[in-house]
C-alpha positions in Angstrom: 319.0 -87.6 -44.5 318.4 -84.4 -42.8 322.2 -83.8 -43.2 322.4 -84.4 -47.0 319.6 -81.9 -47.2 321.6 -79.0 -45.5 324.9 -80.3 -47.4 322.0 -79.7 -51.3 320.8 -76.7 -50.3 324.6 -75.5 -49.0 325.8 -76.3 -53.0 322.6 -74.6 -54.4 323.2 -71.6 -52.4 326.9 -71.7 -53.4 326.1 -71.9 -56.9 324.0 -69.3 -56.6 326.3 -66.8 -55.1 328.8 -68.1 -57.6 327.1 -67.0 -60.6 325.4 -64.1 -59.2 329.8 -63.3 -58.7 330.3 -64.2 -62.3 327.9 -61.7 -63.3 328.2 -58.8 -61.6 332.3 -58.0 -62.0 331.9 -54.4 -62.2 333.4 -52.1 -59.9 331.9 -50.3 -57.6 332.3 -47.8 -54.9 332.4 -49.2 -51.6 332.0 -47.3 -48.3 332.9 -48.1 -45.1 333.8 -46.1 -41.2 337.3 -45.0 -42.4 336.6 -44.1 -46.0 335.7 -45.8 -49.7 337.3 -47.6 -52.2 336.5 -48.9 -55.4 336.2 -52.6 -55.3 334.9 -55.3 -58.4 331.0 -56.5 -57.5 332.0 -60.2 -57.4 334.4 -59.6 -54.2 332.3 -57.4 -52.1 329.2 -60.5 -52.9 331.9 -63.2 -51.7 332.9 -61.6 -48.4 329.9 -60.7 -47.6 328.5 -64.2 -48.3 331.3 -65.8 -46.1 330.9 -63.2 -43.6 327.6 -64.5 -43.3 328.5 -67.8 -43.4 330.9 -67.4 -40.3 328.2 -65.4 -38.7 325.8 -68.4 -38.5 328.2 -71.2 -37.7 329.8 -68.8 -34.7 325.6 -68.8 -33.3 325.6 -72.4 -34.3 328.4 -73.3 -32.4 327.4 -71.2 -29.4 323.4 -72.7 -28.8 325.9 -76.1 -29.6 327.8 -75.6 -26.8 324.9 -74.6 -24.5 322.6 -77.6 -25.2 325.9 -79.7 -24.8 325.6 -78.0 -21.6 322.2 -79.3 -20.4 322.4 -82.5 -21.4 325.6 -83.2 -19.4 323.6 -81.5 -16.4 320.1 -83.8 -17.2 323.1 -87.0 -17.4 323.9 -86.2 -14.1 320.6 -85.7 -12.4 319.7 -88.6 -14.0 322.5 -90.5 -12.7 321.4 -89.2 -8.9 317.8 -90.4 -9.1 319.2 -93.7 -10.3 321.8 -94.1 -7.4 318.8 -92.8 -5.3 316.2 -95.6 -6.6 319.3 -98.2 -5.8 320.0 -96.9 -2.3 316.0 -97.3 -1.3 315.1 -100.9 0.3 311.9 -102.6 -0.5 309.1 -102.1 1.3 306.8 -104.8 2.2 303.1 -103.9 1.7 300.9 -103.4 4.2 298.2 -105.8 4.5 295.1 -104.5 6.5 293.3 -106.6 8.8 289.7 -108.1 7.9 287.4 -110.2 8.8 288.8 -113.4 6.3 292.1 -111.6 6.1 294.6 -113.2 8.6 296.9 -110.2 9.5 300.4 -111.3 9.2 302.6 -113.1 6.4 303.0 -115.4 8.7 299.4 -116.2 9.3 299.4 -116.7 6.0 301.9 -119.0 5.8 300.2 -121.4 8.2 297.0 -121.7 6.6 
């Protein structure tokens, strides 16, 4: 669900930038470092919207790769403790002595 959501909103924003390109196919004077040119409205919106759009996938794909990252590192950790837990031997409780207590298993056993 959460994935059909971003997929809706994706198309709306599309749509958007579409018809806001549609609209606006003027030229105008565009400056940049080197200079300026004279460019029509609708391509300057378009770059710049897929600019943008590579812009957040690129950060998207980094914090991707780093969480990627930790879970591999949790996976292995996790896989120590459990080879730890394995390696341990059971420990018998200790029973203290008292008065109607007999002290041993074995005494135990025999009553």
């Amino acid at each position: 669900m959460k994935g059909q959501s971003f997929f809706i909103l994706g198309l709306i924003f599309a749509l958007i930038i579409a018809v806001l390109a549609v609209i606006n196919n003027d030229p105008v004077q565009f400056n940049y470092v080197f200079g300026s040119q004279k460019w029509p409205l609708i391509l300057i919106i378009l770059t710049t919207a897929v600019f943008g759009g590579v812009m957040a996938a690129s950060l998207s794909f980094v914090k991707i790769v780093q969480l990627r990252g930790q879970v591999k590192q949790k996976n292995k950790r996790i896989a120590e403790l459990e080879e730890e837990i394995k390696q341990h031997k059971p420990v018998e409780p200790v029973v203290e002595e008292g008065p109607n207590q007999p002290a041993t298993r074995t005494e135990r056993a025999q009553l």
